[in-house]
N, C-alpha and C positions, 0 to 999 in steps of 0.2 A: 479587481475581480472581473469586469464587464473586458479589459482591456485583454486580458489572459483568454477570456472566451469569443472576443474578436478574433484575437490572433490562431487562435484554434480552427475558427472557422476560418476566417482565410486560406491556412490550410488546406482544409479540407473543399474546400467552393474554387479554390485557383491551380486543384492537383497537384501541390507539391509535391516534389517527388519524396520517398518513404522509404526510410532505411529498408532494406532486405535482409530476413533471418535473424539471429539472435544479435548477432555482433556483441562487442565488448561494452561493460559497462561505462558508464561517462561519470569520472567521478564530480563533482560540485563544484570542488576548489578548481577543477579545470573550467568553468565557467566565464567570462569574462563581466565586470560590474552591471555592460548594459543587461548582458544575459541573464546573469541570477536575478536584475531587476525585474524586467520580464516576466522570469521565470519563479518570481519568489513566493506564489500562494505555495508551488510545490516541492520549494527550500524542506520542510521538515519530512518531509518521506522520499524525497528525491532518490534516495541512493536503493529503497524499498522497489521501484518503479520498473518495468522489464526494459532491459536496452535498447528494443526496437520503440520503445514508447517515449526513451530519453532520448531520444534520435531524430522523432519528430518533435516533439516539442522545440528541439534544440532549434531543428529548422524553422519551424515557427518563429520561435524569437526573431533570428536573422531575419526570414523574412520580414516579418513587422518594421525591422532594426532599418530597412533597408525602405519603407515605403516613406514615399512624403504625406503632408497634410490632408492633401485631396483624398489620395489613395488611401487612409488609416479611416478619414471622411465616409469612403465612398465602405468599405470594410466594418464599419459599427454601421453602417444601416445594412448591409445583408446580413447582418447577425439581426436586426431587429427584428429584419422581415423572417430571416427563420426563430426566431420564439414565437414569432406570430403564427406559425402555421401550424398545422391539426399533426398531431404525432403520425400520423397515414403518411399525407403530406412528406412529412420530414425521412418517414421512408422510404417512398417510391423515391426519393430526390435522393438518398442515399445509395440506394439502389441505381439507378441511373449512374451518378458517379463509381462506384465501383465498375459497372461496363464499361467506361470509357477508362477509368484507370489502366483495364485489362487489354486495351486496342493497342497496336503499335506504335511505336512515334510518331509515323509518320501519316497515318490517322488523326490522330489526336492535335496533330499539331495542325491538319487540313480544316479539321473541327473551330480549333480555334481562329484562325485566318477567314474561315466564314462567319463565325460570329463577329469578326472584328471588323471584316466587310459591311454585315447587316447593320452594327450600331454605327456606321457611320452613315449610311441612307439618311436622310432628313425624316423625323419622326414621319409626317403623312404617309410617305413611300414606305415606312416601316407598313405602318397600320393597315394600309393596302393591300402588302405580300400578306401581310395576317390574316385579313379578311377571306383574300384570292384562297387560302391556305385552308381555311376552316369549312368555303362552301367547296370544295375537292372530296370527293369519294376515295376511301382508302384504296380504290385501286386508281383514282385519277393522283395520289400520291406517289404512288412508287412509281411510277411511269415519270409522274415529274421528279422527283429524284433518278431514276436512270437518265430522264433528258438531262438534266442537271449535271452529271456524272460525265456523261457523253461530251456536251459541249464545253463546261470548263476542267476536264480531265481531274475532278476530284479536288482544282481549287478553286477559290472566290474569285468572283470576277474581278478585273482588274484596269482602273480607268486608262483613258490613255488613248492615243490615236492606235490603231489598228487591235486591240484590245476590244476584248467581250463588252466594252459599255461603249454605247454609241457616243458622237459627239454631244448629246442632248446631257451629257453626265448622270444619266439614268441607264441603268442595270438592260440589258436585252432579254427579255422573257423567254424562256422557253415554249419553243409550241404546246401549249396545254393537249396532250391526248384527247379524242373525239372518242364517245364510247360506243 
C-alpha cells in the first residue's frame, strides 16, 4: 500500500510525463510480473480504470521499477513529508506542479538544471542564497531573476575555468538591484 503511494507520488513530484487523451485500454494480462506487482492494490478494478489513468500508473511502475535504493529511499520520505502537510499546502504544491507541467521543455528542463545546480552548493551557501532571497523585496526579486536570466541565459551556472563560477568554486552573484 505505502509502496503504490510512493510510487504515485514519485510521479507526480519528478513530472512524469502523462499519457495524452483517452488512448487505448491496457489490458492486465499485458502487464509484466514486476508491473502487476507494483501494481496489484489495483489488480481487481484495473480493467474499470480510464486509459489515461492506466497509463500513468503504468508509468509509475516503471519508474519505481527503474529506481535504486537511495532513490525508492529518498521517494518514501517525499511521500512522508507530503502526508505531513496541511491539505492547503498539498494544494498550492499541486498547483504549482501543474504550471510547470504546462511550460515547454525546454523550460522545465532549465528548471530542473537549476535546482540540480542549487542542491549541489554545500548546504551553508544554500542557506545563505535563502536567506539573501527572503530579505529581497518582491521587486528586488524579479530584477534578480531578470539579472539571473540575463547573465546565465536561462541556465544554471556552471563550474569551470572561464564559466559563470569564479575560481573560488562559488556561484558569481548577480548585482543585487539598488532601489
Amino acid at each position: 500500500m505505502i509502496l503504490l503511494r510512493v510510487m504515485v507520488l514519485v510521479l507526480w513530484m519528478e513530472g512524469v510525463v502523462y499519457a495524452q487523451g483517452e488512448g487505448e485500454p491496457i489490458p492486465w494480462q499485458q502487464l509484466n510480473q514486476e508491473e502487476q506487482q507494483v501494481l496489484n492494490k489495483f489488480s481487481d478494478r484495473w480493467d474499470q480504470l480510464p486509459p489515461d489513468r492506466q497509463q500513468r500508473l503504468l508509468n509509475g511502475a516503471r519508474h519505481w521499477s527503474n529506481m535504486n535504493s537511495d532513490e525508492r529511499a529518498q521517494a518514501r520520505q517525499r511521500f512522508q513529508q507530503w502526508q505531513q502537510m496541511k491539505p492547503d499546502e498539498q494544494a498550492r504544491l499541486r498547483e504549482r506542479f501543474d504550471r510547470f507541467r504546462q511550460l515547454p521543455p525546454e523550460q522545465r528542463e532549465a528548471i530542473r538544471n537549476a535546482r540540480q545546480w542549487f542542491r549541489s552548493l554545500p548546504p551553508a551557501r544554500r542557506q545563505e542564497l535563502r536567506e539573501q532571497w527572503r530579505n529581497m523585496s518582491p521587486e528586488e526579486r524579479r530584477a534578480f531573476r531578470r539579472q539571473l536570466r540575463k547573465e546565465y541565459g536561462g541556465q544554471p551556472p556552471q563550474p569551470g575555468p572561464g564559466g559563470p563560477m569564479p575560481h573560488n568554486g562559488q556561484p558569481r552573484q548577480p548585482s543585487r538591484p539598488h532601489p
